[in-house]
C-alpha positions as CSV (number, residue, x, y, z in Angstrom):
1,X,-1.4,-19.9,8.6
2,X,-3.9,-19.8,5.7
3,X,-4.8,-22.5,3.7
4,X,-4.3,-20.5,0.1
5,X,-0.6,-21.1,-0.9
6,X,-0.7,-17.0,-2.0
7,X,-2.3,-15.9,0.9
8,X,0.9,-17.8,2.9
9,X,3.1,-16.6,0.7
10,X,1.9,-12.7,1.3
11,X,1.4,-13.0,5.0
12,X,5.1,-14.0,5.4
13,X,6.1,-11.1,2.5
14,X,4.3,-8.6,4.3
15,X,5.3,-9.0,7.5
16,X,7.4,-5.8,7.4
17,X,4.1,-4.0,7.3
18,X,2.9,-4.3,11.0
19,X,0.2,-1.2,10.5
20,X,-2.2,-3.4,8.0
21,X,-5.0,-5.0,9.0
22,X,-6.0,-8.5,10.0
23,X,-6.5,-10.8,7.3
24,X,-5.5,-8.5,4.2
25,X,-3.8,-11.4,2.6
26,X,-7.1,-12.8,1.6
27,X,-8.4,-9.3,0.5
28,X,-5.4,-9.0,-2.1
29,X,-5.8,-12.8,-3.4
30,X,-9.4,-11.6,-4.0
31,X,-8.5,-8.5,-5.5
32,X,-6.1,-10.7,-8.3
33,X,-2.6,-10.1,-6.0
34,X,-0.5,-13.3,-5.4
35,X,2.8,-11.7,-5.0
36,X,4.8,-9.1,-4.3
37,X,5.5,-8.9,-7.8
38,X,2.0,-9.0,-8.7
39,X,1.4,-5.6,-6.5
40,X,4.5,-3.8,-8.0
41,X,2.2,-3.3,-11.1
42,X,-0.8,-2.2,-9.0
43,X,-2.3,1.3,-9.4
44,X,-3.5,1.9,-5.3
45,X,-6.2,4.1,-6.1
46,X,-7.8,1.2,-8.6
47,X,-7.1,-1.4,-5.9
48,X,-9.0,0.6,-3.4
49,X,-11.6,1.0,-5.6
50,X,-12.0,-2.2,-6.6
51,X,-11.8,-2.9,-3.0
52,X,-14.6,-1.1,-2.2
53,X,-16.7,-1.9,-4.9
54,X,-15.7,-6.3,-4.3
55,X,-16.7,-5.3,-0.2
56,X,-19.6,-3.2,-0.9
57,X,-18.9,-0.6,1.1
58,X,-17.1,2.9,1.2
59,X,-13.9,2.8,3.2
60,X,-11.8,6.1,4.5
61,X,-9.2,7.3,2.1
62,X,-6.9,6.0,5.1
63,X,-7.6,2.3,3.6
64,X,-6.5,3.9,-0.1
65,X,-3.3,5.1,1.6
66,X,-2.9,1.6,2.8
67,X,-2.9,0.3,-0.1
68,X,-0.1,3.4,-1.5
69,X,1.7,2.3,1.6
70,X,1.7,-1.7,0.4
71,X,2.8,-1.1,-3.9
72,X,5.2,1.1,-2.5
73,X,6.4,-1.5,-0.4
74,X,6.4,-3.9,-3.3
75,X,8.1,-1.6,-5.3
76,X,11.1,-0.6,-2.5
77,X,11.0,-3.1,-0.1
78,X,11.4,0.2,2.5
79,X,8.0,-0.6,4.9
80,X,6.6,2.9,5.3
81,X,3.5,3.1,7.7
82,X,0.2,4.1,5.4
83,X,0.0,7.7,7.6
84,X,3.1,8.1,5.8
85,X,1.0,8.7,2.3
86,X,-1.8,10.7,3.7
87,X,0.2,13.9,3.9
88,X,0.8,13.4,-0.1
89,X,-2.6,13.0,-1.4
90,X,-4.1,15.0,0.7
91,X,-1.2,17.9,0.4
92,X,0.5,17.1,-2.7
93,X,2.1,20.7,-3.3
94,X,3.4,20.6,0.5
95,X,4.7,17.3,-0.3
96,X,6.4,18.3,-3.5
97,X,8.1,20.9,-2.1
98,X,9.2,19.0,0.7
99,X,10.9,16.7,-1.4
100,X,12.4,19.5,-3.7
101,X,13.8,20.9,0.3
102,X,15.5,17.2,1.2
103,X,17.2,17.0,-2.5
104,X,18.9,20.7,-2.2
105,X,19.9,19.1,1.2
106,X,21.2,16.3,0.5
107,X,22.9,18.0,-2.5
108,X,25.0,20.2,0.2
């Protein structure tokens, strides 16, 4: 377990989210996220950012889905794997009209 009280805290919040990786608990402490609630209010495209700016390094867009995949989380409480969000940015029209498909659908 880790020794920062937040980091505890999100390791047992985020359990739900089996696709992150190891030790992300301490990257969103360092990135100013304590709580679920903190990350609700997150924009992921700043935390990735951020993420690679605090790391030094530039990470695959897969790690800014990740982080899509985690505020959306925060925001639904539905875990949704970060693969899920890939389709989206990197297809938003497809993605739009999917959606507008599945409302007519579940409209019927």
């Amino acid at each position: 377990m880790p020794a920062d009280p937040a980091e505890a805290r999100l390791k047992i919040a985020l359990q739900p989210m089996r696709h992150l990786w190891r030790g992300i608990e301490a990257d969103l402490v360092r990135l100013g996220v304590n709580s679920l609630d903190d990350l609700k209010e997150r924009d992921p495209g700043e935390l990735f950012q951020t993420y690679c700016v605090m790391s030094g390094k530039e990470f695959d867009l897969c790690v800014q889905d990740s982080f899509t995949s985690l505020v959306e989380f925060a925001r639904t409480g539905e875990p949704r794997a970060w693969w899920r969000f890939t389709r989206a940015r990197s297809f938003p029209q497809r993605e739009k009209k999917a959606q507008r498909k599945a409302a007519r659908a579940g409209q019927s």
